[in-house]
N, C-alpha and C positions, 0 to 999 in steps of 0.2 A: 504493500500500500504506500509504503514511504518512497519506493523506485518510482510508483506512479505518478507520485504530486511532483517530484522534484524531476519527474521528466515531463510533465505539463508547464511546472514553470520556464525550465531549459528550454521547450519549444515555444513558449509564450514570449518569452527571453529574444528568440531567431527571429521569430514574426515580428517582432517591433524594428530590430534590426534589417529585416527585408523592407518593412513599409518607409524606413529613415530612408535606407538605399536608394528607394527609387521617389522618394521627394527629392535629395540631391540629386541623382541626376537627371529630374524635371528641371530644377533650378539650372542644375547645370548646362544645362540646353539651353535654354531662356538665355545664359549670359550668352552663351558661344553662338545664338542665332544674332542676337542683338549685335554681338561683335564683330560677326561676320561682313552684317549691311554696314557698319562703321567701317574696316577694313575696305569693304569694296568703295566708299566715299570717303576715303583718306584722304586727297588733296584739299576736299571741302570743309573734312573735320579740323584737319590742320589749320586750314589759312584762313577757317572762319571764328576754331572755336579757339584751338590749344596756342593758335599764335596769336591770338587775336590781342593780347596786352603791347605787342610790339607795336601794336597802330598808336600815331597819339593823339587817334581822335576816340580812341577806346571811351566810352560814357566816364568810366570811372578815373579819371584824371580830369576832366569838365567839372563835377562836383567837386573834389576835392581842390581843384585851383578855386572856386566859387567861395570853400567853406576856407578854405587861407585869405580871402579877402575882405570876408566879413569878419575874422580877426585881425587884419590889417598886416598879413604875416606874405612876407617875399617868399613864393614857390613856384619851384618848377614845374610842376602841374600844366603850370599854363604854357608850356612852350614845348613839350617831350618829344623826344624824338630818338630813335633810335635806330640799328644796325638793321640795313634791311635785308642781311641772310644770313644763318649761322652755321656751321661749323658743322660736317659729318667725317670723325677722325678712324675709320675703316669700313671696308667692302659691305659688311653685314649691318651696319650699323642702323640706316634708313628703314630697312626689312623688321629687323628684330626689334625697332622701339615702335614703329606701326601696330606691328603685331599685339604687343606689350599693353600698348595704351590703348587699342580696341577692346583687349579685357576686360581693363580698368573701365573704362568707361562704359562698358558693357554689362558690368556690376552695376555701376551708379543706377543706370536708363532702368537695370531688370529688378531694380533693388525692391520696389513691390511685389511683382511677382515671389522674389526669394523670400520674400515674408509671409504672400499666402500660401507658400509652400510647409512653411514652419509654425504656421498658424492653425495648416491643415495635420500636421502631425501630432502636435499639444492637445488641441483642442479636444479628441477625446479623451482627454483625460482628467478633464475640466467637468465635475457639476454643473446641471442647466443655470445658476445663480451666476457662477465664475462666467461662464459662457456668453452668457449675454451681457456681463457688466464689461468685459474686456470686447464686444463687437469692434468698437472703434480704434482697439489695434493697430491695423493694417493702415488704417487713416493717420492717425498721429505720426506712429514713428516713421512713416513715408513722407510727414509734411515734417516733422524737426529732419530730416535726413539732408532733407533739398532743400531747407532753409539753410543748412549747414552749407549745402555745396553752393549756394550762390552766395552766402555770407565771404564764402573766401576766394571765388572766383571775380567778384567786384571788387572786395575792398582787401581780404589777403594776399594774392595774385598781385594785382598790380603796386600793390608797397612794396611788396618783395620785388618784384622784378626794375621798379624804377630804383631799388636802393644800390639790388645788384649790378646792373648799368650803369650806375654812377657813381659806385664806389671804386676808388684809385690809389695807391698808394704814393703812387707819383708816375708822373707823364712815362717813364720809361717804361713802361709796362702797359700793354696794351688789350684791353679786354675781348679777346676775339673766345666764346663763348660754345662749347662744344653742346651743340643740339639734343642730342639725348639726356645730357643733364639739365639742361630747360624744361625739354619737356615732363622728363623725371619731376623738375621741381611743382609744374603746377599738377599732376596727376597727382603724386602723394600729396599736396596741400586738400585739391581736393576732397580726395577719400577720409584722410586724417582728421579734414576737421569735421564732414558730416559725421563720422562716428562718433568723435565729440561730444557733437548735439543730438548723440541719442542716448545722453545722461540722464536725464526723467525717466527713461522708459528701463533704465536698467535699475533704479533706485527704487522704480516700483515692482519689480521682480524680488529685488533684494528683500524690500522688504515685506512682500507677502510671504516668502518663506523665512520670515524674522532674522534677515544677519544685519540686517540695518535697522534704526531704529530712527526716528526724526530728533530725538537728545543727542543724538549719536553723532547726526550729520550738525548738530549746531554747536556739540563742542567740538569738533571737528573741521567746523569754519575758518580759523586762522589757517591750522595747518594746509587747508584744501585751496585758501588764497596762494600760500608760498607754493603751494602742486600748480595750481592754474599758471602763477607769473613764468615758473619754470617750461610750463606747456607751451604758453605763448612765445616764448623766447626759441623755442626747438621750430615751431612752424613759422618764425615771423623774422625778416629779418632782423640784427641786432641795433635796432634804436627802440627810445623809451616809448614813443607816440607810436609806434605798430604794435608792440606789446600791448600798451594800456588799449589800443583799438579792439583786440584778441580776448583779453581778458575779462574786458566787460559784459557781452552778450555770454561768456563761459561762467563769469559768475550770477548772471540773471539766472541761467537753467538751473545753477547747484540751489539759490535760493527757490527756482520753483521744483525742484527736486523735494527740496525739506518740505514745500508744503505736498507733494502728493503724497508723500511720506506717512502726514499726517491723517490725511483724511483715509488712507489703507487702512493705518493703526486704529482711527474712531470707527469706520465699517466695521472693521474684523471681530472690534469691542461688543460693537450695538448688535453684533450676529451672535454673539456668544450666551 
């Protein structure tokens, strides 16, 4: 009798493992179809989206020459301009960072999908109560995801890239700028900072299964200020005004972090 439970749970054990299986690779179809049409529209992905910082009529250096004026502050904002082709330093190199950044960006576009994929996996395991209070799921953390990726595609991206263009140590040294490190830079910005901003939706995981607590997260505030300043400073270039740009909307979330925290904590109470 004991061979038979413990070979119903071992096969009940595979079954979940086979049904994970092939949610990932639905998911994983989803990115590699999405990244295929990207791949096949490279020259327009590129010149529209991933190099699109090099123009310097890019929108976001128009606002920020706007917001330097209304504090009466001299920027170059207003005049940018930059290298018009960069650097490919071997054979493969064009191939392999196309390929690379269709991925990435393949994730970003399918990032919904990869969520009703893991939505449809949990989900039974969820009470009708659980079930219905988390419908909105797939909505949220798809809208903080892509608020994250244009939060840094607008105003991350183009700091970093105007800082890195105009920083010099001296005239003898000439910034001729190897393309797949460019490109590198605004793809992992990208991705980096939408996961980010999908802090609420992990603090409320956390703490339905109680490892967080909202006391927890609020004596934990300094510390998570000196966590954030250090985060911003890894995706931002190193000046003070890209940091504090970074940090700001990273500390809105952890404060509305602490409040979904809270309202988990009072459901969970008022169920009990």
């Amino acid at each position: 009798m004991k061979d038979t439970v413990e070979q119903e749970k071992e096969m009940s054990f595979l079954d979940h493992l086979e049904v994970l299986r092939w949610h990932l690779i639905r998911s994983a179809f989803a990115i590699f179809t999405v990244g295929v049409v990207l791949f096949v529209y490279q020259k327009q992905v590129y010149e529209n989206f991933l190099l699109a910082h090099l123009n310097g009529n890019f929108p976001s250096y128009g606002w920020l020459c706007k917001l330097s004026a209304v504090f009466n502050i001299d920027s170059g904002f207003c005049t940018v301009k930059y290298p018009t082709v960069l650097q490919s330093l071997s054979p493969t190199n064009q191939l392999s960072n196309s390929i690379w950044s269709s991925i990435i960006l393949g994730f970003i576009i399918a990032f919904p999908y990869v969520l009703f994929e893991v939505w449809k996996f949990i989900s039974p395991g969820l009470n009708p109560k659980e079930r219905t209070s988390s419908k909105g799921f797939i909505f949220i953390s798809s809208f903080l995801f892509f608020s994250g990726v244009a939060f840094s595609y607008f105003i991350i991206a183009p700091l970093s890239v105007y800082f890195f263009f105009n920083y010099q140590i001296t005239d003898m040294i000439q910034n001729n700028f190897n393309f797949s490190s460019y490109i590198s830079m605004i793809t992992n910005t990208l991705l980096g900072v939408a996961i980010v901003f999908e802090l609420p939706i992990v603090i409320y995981f956390l703490t339905k299964i109680g490892l967080v607590t909202p006391e927890f997260l609020k004596r934990s505030r300094k510390y998570a200020i000196i966590v954030v300043l250090i985060l911003a400073a890894i995706i931002t270039p190193p000046d003070v005004a890209s940091q504090i740009i970074v940090a700001i909307p990273i500390m809105f979330l952890y404060e509305v972090s602490i409040f979904i925290s809270k309202m988990v904590i009072k459901k969970q109470n008022k169920n009990v």
